[in-house]
Residue frames relative to the residue before (quaternion, step in Angstrom):
aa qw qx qy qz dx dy dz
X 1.0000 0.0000 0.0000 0.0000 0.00 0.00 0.00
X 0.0007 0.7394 -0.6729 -0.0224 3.48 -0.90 0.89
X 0.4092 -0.6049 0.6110 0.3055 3.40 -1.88 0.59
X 0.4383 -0.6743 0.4812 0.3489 4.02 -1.01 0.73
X 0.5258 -0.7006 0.2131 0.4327 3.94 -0.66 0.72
X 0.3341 0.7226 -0.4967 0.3457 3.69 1.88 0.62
X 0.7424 0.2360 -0.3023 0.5493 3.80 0.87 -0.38
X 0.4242 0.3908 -0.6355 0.5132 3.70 0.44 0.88
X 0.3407 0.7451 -0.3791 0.4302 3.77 0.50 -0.14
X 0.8700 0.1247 -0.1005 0.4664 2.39 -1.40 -2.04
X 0.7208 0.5621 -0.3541 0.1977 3.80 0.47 -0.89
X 0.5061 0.4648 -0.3945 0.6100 3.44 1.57 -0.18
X 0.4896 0.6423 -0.4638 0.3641 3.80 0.62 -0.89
X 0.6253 0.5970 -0.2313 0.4463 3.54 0.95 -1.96
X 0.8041 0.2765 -0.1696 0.4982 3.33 -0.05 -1.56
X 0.7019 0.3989 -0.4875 0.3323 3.70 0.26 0.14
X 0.5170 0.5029 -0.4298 0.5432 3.31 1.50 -0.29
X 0.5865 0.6009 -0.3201 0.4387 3.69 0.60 -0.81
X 0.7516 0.3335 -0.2122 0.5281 3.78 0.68 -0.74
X 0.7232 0.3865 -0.2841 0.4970 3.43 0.91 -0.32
X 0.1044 0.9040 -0.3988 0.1132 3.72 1.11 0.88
X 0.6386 0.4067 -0.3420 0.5567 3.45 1.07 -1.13
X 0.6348 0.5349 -0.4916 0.2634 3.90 0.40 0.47
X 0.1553 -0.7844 0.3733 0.4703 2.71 1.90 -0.71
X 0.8645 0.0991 -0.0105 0.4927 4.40 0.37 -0.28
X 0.0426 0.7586 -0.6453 -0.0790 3.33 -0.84 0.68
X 0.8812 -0.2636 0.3184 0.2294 2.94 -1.97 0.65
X 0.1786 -0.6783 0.6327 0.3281 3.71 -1.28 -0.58
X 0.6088 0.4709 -0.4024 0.4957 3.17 1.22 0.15
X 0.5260 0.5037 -0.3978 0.5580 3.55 0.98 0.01
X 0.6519 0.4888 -0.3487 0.4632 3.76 0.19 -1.28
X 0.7863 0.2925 -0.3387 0.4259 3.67 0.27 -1.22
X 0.4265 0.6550 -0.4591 0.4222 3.79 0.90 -0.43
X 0.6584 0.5934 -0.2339 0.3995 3.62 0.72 -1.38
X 0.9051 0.1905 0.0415 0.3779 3.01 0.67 -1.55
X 0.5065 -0.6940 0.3296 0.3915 3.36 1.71 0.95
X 0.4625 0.5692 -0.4914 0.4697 4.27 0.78 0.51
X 0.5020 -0.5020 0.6325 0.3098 3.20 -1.76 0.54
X 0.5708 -0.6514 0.3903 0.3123 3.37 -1.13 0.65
X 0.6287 0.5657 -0.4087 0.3431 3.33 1.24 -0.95
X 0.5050 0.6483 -0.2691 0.5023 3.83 1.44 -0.73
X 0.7143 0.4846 -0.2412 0.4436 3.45 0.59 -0.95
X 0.5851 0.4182 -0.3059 0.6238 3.80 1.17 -1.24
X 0.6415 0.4174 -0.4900 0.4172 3.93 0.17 0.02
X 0.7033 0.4039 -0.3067 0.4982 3.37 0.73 -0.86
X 0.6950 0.3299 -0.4054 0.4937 4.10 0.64 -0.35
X 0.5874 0.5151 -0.4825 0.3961 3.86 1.05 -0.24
X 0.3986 0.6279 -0.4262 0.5151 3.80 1.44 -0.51
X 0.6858 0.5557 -0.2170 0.4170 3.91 0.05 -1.80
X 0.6793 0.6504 -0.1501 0.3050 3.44 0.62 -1.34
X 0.7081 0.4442 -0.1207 0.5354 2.66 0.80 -2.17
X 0.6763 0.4791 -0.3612 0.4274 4.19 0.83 -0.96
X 0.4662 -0.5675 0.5507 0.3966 4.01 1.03 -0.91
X 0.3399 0.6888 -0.5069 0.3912 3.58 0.94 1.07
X 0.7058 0.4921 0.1822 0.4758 3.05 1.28 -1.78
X 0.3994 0.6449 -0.6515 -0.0061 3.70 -0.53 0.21
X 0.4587 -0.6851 0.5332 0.1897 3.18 -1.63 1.05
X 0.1190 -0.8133 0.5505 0.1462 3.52 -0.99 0.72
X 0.7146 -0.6259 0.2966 0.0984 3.11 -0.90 1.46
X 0.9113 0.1375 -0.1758 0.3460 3.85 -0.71 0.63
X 0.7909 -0.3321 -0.0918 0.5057 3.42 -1.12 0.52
X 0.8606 0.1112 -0.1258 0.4808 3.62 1.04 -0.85
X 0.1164 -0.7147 0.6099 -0.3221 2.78 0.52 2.68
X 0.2847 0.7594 -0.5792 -0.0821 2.46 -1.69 0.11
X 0.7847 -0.3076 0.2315 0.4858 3.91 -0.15 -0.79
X 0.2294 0.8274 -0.5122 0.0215 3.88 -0.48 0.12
X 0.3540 -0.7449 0.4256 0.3725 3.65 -0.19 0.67
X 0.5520 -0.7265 0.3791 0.1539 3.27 -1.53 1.56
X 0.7678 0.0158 -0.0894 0.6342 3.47 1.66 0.21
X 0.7999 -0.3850 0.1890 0.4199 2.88 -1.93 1.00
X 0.3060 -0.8338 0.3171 0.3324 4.00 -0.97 0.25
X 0.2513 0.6700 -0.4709 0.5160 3.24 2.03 0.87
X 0.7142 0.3131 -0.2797 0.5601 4.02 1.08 0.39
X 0.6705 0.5141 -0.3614 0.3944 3.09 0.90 0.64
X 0.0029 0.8549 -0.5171 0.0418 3.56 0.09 0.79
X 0.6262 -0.5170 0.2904 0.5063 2.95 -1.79 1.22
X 0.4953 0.8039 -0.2901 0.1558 3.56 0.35 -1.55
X 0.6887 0.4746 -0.0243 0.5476 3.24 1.34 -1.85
X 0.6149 0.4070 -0.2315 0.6346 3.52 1.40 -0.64
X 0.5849 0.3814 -0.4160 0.5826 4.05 0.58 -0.39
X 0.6926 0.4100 -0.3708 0.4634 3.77 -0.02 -0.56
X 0.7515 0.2348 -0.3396 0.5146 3.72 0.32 -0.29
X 0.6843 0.4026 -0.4801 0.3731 3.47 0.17 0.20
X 0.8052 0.0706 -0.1379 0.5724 3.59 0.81 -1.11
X 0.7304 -0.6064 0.1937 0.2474 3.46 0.50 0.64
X 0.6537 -0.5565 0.3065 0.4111 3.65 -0.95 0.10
X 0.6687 0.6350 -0.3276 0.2059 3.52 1.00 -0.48
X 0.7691 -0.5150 0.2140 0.3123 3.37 -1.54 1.20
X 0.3630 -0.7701 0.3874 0.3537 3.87 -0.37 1.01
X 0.7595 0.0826 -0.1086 0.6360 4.20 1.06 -0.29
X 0.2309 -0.7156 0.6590 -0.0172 3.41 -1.72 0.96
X 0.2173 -0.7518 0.5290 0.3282 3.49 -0.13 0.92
X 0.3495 -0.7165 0.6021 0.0454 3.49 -1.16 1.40
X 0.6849 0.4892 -0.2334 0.4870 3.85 1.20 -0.17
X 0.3707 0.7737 -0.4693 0.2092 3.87 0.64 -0.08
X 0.6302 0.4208 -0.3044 0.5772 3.46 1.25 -0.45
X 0.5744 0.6068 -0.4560 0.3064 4.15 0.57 0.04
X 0.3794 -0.7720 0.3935 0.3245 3.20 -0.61 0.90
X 0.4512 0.5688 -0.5875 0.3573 3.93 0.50 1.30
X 0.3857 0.7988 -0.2478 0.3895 3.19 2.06 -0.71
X 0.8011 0.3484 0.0250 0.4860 2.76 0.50 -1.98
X 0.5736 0.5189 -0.4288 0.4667 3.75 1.26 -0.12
X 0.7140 0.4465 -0.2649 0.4697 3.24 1.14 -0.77
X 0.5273 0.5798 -0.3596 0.5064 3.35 0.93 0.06
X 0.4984 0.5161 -0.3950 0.5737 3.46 0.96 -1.10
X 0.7973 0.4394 -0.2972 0.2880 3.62 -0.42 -1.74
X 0.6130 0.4699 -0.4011 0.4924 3.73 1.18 -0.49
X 0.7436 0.4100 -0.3501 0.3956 4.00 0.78 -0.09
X 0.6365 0.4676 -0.3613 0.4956 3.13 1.07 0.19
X 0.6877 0.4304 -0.3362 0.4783 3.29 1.51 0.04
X 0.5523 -0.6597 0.3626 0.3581 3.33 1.88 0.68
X 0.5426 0.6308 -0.3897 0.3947 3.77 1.19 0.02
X 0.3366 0.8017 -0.4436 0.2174 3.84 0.85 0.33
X 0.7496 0.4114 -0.2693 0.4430 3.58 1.32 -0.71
X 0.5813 0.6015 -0.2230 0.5005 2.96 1.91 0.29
X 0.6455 0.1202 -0.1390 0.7413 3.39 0.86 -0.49
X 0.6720 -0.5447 0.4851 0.1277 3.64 0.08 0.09
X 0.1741 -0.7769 0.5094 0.3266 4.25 -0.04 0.15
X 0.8624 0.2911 -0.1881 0.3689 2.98 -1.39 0.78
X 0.2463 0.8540 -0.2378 0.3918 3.31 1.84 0.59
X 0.1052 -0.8492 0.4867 0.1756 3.32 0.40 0.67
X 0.3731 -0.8238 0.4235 0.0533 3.67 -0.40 1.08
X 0.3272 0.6471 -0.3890 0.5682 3.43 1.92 0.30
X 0.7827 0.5029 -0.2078 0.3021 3.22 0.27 -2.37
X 0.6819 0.5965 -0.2542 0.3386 3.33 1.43 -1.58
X 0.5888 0.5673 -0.3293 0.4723 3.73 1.46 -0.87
X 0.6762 0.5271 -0.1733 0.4847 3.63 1.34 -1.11
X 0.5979 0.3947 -0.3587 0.5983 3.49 0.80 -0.46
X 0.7339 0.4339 -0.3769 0.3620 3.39 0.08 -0.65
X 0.3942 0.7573 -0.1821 0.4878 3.45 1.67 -0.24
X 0.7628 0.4009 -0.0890 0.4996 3.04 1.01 -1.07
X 0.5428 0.6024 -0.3050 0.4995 3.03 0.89 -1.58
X 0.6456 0.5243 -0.2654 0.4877 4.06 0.51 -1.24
X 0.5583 0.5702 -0.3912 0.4584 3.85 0.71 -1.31
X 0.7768 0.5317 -0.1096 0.3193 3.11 0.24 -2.18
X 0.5546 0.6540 -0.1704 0.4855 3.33 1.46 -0.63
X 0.7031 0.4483 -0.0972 0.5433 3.17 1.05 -1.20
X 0.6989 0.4292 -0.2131 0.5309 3.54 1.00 -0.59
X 0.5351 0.5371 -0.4183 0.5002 3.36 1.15 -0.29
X 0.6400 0.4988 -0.2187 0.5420 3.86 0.79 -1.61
X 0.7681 0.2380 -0.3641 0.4700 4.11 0.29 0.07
X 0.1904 -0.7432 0.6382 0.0638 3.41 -1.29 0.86
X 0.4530 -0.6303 0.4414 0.4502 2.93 -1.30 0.15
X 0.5024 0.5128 -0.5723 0.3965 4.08 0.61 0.31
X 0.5071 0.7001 -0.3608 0.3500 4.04 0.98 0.17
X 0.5982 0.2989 -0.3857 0.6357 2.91 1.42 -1.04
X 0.5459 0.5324 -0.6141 0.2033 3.80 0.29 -1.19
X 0.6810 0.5560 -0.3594 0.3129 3.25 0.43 -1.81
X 0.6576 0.6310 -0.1561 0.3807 3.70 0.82 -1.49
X 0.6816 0.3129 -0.2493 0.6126 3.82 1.61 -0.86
X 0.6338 0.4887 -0.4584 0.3865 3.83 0.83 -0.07
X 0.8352 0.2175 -0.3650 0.3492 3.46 0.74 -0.58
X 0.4570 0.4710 -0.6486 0.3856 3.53 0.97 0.98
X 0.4166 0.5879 -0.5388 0.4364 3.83 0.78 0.09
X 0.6345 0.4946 -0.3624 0.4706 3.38 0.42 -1.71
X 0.7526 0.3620 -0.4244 0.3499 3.60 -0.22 -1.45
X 0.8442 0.3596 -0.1795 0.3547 4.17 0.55 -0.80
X 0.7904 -0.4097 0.2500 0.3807 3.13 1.51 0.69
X 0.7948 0.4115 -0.3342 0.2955 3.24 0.37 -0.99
X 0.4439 -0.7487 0.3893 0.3014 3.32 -1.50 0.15
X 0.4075 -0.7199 0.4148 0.3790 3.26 -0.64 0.57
């Protein structure tokens, strides 16, 4: 499983808007400057943000981006779902093979059907549950984690924010 480099992106996008609070907005020519993207790529990936309530754009010549809520409500999760979407990470493609169905058989003769269910693919169940764990983890990180996480290695080396 790979993430596409649209949510390496938006997620620096986040935390640079996130670290650069006491401006309250930055630029898209700043953001992409930051993050080595053409801008026209970047406004797809913050018009994406926007459109979910990650993002709100502020208006005129010195507009630019600012995040539309606190970033202790922003999780990776919410940012993986708008960029690459909602959709399931494995499908068992084999349920009709006849090892499938042997193993199926072997769960009804072992009286285990209301337990695992018939016709259960026992691949999908190790993989979903996989996910379910992923999804779990991304829920539990925000993007104020890293913020919090880059201020006090600033703090520890001095720099200012």
């Amino acid at each position: 499983m790979q993430f596409s480099k649209s949510t390496d992106y938006a997620l620096h996008a986040l935390i640079h808007l996130g670290l650069s609070e006491s401006r309250n907005h930055i630029g898209i020519k700043e953001l992409s400057a930051s993050l080595g993207v053409s801008e026209s790529y970047l406004s797809k990936i913050m018009s994406k943000l926007r459109q979910d309530g990650i993002v709100r754009a502020v208006p005129g010549v010195n507009g630019g981006y600012e995040l539309a809520r606190p970033a202790d409500r922003i999780t990776f999760l919410d940012v993986i779902h708008v960029i690459e979407g909602r959709q399931q990470l494995f499908e068992c493609s084999n349920s009709s093979s006849r090892q499938h169905r042997l193993l199926a058989e072997g769960r009804v003769e072992r009286q285990e059907t209301e337990r695992w269910g018939q016709g259960e693919c026992l691949v999908e169940k190790v993989m979903v549950g996989a996910e379910r764990h992923l999804h779990q983890y991304l829920r539990e990180h925000t993007i104020q984690m890293v913020l919090d996480e880059a201020n006090r290695i600033r703090s520890a080396e001095g720099i200012e924010k």
